[in-house]
N, C-alpha and C positions, 0 to 999 in steps of 0.2 A: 810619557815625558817625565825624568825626573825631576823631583820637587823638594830635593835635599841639597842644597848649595855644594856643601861641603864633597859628594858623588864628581862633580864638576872637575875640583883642582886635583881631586885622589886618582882622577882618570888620566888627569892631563899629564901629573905627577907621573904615572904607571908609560902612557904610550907617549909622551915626550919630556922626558926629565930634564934636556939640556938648554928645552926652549923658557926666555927670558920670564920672570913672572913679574917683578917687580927692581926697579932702582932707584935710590936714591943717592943725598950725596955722601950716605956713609955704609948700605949694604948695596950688593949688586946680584941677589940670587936667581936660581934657577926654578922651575917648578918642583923637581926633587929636594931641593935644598928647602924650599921657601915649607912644603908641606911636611916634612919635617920640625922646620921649627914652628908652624902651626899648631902639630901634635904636643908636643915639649910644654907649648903654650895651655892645652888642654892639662896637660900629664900633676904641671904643676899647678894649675886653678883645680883639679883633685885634690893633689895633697897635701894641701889650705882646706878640705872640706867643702869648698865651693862644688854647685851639681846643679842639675838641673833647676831651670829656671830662675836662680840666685841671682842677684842682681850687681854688676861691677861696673863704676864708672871710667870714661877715655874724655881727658883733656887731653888732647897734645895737637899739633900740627899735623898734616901729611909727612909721612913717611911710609916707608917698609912696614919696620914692625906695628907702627901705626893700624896698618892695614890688617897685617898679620894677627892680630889684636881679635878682630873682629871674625876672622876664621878660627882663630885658636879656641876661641871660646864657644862657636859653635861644634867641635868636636864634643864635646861634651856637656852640652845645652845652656850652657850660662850664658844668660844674654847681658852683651854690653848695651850699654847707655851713653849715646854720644852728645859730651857735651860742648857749647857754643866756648870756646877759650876767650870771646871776646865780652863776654856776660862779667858783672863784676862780680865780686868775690860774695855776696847777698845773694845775686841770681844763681850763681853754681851753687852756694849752699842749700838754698830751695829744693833745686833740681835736685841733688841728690838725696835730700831729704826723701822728698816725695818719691825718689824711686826705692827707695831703703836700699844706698849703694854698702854691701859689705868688705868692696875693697876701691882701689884709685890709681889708674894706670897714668900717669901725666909728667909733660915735659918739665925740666927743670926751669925754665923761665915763670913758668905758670905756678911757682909754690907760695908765693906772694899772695894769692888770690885762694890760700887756704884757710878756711875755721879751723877753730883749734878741734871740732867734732871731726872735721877732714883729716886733720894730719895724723888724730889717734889711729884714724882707719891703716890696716894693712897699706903699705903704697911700693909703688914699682916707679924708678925713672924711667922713661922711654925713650929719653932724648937730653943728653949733657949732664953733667953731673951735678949730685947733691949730694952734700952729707949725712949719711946715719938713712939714707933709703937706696936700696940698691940697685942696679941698673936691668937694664933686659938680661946682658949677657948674664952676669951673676944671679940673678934668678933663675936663668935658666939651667944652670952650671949643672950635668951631670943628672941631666930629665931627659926619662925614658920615653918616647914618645908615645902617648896613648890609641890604644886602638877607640877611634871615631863613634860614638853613638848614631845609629839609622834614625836622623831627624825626620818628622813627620812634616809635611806640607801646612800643617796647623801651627806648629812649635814655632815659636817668637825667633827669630834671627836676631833682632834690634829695635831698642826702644829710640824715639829719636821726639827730642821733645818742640812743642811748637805752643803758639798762644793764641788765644780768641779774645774775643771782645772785651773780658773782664779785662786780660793781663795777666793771668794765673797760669805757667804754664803744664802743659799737659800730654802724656808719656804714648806719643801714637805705638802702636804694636805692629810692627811688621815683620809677618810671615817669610819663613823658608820659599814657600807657594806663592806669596805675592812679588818677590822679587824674581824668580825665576821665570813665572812666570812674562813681568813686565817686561823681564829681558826681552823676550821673542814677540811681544805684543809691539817694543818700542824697532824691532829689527825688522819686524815683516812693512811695519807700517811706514817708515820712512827709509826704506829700503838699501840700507847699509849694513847690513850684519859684518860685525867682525870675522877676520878670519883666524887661522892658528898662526901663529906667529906676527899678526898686526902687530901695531904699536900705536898705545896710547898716550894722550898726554894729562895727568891729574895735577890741574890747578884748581879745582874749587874743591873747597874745604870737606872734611869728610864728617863734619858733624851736620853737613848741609846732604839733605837726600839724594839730590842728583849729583854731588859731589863721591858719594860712599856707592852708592846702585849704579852708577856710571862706570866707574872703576870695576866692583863687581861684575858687571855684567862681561864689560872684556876677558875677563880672568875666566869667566862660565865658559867662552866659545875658545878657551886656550891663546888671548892674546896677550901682551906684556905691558907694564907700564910703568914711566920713566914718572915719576915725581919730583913735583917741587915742594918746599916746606910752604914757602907763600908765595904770591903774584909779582912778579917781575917779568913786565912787559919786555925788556930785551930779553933777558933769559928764556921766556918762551917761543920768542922770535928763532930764536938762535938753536933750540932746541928740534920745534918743528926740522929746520934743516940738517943740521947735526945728526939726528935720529933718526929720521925718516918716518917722522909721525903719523899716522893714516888718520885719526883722527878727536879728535877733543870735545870738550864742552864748555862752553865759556857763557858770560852774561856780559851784551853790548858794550857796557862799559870797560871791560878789559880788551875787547877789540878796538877799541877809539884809542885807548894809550898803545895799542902794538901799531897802530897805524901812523903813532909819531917817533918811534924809533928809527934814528937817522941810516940812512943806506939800504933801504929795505930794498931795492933792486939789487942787491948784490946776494942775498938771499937764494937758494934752491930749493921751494915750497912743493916741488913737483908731486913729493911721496903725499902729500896735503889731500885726503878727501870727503872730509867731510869735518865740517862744523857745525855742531847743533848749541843752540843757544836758548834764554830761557828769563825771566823775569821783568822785560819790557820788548817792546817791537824794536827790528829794526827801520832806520830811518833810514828812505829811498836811497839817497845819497849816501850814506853809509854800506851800505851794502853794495851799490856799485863798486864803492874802493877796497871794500873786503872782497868782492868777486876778482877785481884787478890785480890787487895785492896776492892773495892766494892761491888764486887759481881754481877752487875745490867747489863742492856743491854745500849750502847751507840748510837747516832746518831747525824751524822753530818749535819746542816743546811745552806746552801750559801742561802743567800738573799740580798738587798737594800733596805733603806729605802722610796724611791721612791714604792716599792712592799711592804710595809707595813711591813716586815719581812722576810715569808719562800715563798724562788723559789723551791728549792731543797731539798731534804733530801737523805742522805747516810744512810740505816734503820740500826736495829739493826742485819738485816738477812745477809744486807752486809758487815757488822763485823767482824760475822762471817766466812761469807767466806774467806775475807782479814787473817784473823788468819790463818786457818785452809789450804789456797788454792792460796790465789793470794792479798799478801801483800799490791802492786801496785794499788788498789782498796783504798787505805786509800787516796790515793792523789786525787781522784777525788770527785765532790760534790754533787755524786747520780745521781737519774733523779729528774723529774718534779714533785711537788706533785698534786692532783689528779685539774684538770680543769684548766689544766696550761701548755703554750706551747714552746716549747723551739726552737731556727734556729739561725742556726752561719752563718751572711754573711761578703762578701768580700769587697776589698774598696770602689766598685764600687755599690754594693748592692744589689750583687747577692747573691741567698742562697747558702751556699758551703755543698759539700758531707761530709760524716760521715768521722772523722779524721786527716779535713781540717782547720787549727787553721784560726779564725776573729771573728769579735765583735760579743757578745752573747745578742740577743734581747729576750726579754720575753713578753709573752700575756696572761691574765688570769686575774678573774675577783676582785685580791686583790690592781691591781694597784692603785696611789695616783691620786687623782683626777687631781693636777697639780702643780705648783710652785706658792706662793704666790707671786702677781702681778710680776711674771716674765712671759709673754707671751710668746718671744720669743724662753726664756732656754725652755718653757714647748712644744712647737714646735720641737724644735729638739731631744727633751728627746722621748716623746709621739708621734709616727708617725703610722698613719692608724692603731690603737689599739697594738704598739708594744712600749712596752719599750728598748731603747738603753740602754744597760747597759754602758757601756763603758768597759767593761771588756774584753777580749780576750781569748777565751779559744775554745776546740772542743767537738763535741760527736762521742765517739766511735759506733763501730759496735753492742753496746747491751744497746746503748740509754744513759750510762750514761757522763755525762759533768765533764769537764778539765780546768778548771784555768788553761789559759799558760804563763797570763802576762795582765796587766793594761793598758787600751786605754789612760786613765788617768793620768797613772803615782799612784794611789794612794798608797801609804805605810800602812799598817794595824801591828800597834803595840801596842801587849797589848790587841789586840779586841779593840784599838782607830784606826779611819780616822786618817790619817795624808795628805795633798796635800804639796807637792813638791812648786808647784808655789807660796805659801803664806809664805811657809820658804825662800824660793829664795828670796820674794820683800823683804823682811827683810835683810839679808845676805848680800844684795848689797846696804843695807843704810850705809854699814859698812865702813869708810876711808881708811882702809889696802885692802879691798876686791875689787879685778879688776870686777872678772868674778863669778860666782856663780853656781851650780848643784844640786841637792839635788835626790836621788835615795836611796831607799831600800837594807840592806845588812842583811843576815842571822844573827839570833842572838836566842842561845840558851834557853834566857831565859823568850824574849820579844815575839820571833815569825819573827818580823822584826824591826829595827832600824833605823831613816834615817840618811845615813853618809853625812856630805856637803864636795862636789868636789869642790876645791877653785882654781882662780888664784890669786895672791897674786898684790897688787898694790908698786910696787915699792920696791920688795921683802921684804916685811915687812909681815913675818907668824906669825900668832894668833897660839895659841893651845889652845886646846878642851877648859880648864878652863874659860880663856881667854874670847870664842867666848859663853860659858853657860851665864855670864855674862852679853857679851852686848843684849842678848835676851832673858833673864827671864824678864823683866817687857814689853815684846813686843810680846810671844806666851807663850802658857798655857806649863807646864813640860813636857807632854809628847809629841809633836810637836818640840821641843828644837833639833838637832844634837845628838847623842850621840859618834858618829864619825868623822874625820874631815881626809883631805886628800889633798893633793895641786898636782898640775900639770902646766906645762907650757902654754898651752893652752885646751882651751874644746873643745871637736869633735863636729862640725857643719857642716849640710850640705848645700849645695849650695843656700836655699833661708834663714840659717841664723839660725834655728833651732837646740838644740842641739839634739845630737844622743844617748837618755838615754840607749837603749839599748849599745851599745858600753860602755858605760859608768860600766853598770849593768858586762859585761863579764868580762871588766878590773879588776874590785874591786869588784869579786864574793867572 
């Protein structure tokens, strides 16, 4: 099996140059065309000096060269760094701090959101214009395409950054091998492999893993895909039919706005077959009107970006059954997909029996190589070939795994990470604010929302407005509170720690 991404589109390029690779709404290439300017893309991050391993950041949106971006650069080993455009202009700087980015590929709306250490950097527009930084085409103007370096299964494809419990974020390392892998691990297991000439649909962001290895992976097996820059429920309505989409990946909450897009019976969702979905369960009823609506077969994916993507899948067989026989199936996250190992242990780290909730470690061969110069985090992430998830959940008696709760604490809204601790250190820069909390509350329309548990400094209470305020220019929109709550004091236990779970039962 090849284990060099880039072997993929130079084959497809070779034995189907006229089949679709990628469209958006301002390039519309072919696979010959597109690997071409993939090379061009290499040719000139040479002749910048840029080579192996060198590090270059990607702000932009979905697009074409977007995409292209992250191929171009594997011709010739430099790994992009995909960053979150929704982070504010402190968390991009971090980021690229910490990855030492020696250049800046990003959309023109996103120059706002630059340090003056960013703007010195080399930079490329990728998308609309700015002055005095050149665009794709004129950088590329009159670049010879480079012949490809033979990437090892080892070699870093993409740094893709994510955070833990402090809030610090941290540069996961994924492999040539781990994505190519997951491809065939996520196709065999829930048993939709694309074909040559399918067609995709990319709306989740490609600074997001399943949003970038999604995309990739159709491009590996020669199929094509139609992008959007961002989420517009009609749009993707209208496209599935227009297109003849075979299949997509979405997070529940984008399926509940395309399901109130008016006229959807007049729709032709036929080409529709498969939706996989990812960052909370579907909800019974929700699924019945996405089966009604669409017509296709669905499946649910739990993975980390640490895991390149997919640990699990819920197939489309188990769907059915959840419909037809045992509901309570929709809450869980499948099993393993195929060469992938799953074991829930205890505090002490021991392995627990089927149905015994503790941390869910995983082993198989899509894990990230490790954290960028974080030795230590990659030490206690990575132990004797197991990934600590930090996630809490059990497997039942017929192998399939449970989400019961967050080692972490992580909040997932929207299909965003959100960490508690990085809202907290903010929260308590605040002068009214004594004590701070920040936990997860059900929310219909997001999935989860984090509410912040306040004590108030000298009874002087903020509300929600108030508190939006002092922390839009200090976290990205959807990391913001959307709840707020005060108490007299927060439950701690005896060495000082608060007790989120406590916290989670009070304001269920």
């Amino acid at each position: 099996m090849l284990n060099n991404l880039t072997d993929y589109i130079a084959f497809h390029a070779r034995t189907r140059p006229g089949f679709l690779f990628a469209r958006d709404e301002v390039l519309d290439l072919d696979y010959a065309a597109a690997w071409q300017r993939a090379r061009q893309i290499g040719a000139r991050l040479s002749a910048e000096g840029l080579g192996f391993e060198d590090r270059v950041g990607i702000l932009g949106k979905n697009g074409v060269d977007n995409l292209l971006l992250f191929l171009g650069c594997a011709t010739v080993g430099v790994v992009p760094v995909a960053i979150n455009y929704r982070l504010t202009g402190t968390e991009i700087a971090q980021i690229a701090g910490d990855a030492e980015i020696k250049a800046l590929f990003h959309d023109a709306e996103f120059s706002e959101l630059l340090s003056k250490p960013l703007e010195a950097l080399p930079r490329v527009c990728t998308f609309g214009d700015l002055s005095g930084v050149p665009g794709m085409d004129e950088w590329l103007a009159d670049a010879e395409p480079v012949e490809p370096r033979q990437n090892d299964a080892g070699d870093v494809l993409v740094q893709m950054y994510t955070s833990g419990t402090t809030g610090v974020p941290k540069g996961a390392l994924l492999t040539h091998g781990g994505l190519v892998t997951n491809a065939f691990q996520a196709a065999v297991s829930h048993g939709y492999p694309v074909r040559a000439g399918d067609k995709g649909l990319m709306i989740a962001p490609s600074f997001h893993a399943v949003g970038l290895a999604g995309s990739l992976w159709t491009l590996m097996f020669g199929g094509g895909i139609v992008i959007h820059r961002d989420f517009n429920p009609q749009a993707m309505v209208e496209t599935i039919a227009a297109d003849g989409i075979v299949a997509m990946a979405a997070v529940p909450v984008m399926l509940q706005f395309a399901l109130m897009v008016p006229d959807l019976d007049k729709y032709d969702f036929s080409s529709l077959k498969l939706i996989s979905y990812g960052g909370s369960p579907l909800a019974p009823s929700l699924l019945k009107q996405c089966v009604e609506v669409f017509g296709c077969d669905f499946a649910q994916g739990y993975g980390q970006t640490e895991a390149t993507t997919a640990i699990t899948f819920l197939t489309p067989a188990d769907h059915h059954r959840a419909m037809e026989e045992k509901p309570e199936l929709l809450t869980s996250c499948g099993k393993p997909v195929i060469e992938t190992e799953l074991k829930i242990i205890g505090d002490n780290g021991e392995e627990l029996p089927a149905g015994e909730v503790g941390e869910i470690l995983v082993r198989g061969p899509q894990l990230m190589k490790g954290y960028w110069k974080r030795e230590e985090a990659t030490a206690s992430t990575l132990k004797d070939g197991w990934l600590h998830t930090g996630d809490a959940g059990l497997i039942d008696d017929e192998g399939y795994l449970y989400i019961k709760d967050r080692v972490k604490d992580m909040i997932i809204s929207g299909g965003e990470n959100v960490y508690p601790a990085e809202l907290e250190k903010v929260l308590l820069a605040h002068p009214d604010i004594a004590d701070a909390a920040v936990i997860g509350v059900a929310d219909d329309k997001w999935g989860e929302v984090p509410l912040a548990v306040l004590v108030a400094q000298d009874g002087k209470e903020l509300d929600i407005e108030s508190l939006t305020a002092f922390c839009k220019d200090k976290l990205a929109g959807f990391k913001i509170p959307k709840k707020l709550a005060y108490v007299d004091m927060l439950p701690r236990n005896p060495s000082g720690k608060i007790l989120k779970k406590v916290l989670r039962e009070q304001f269920a």
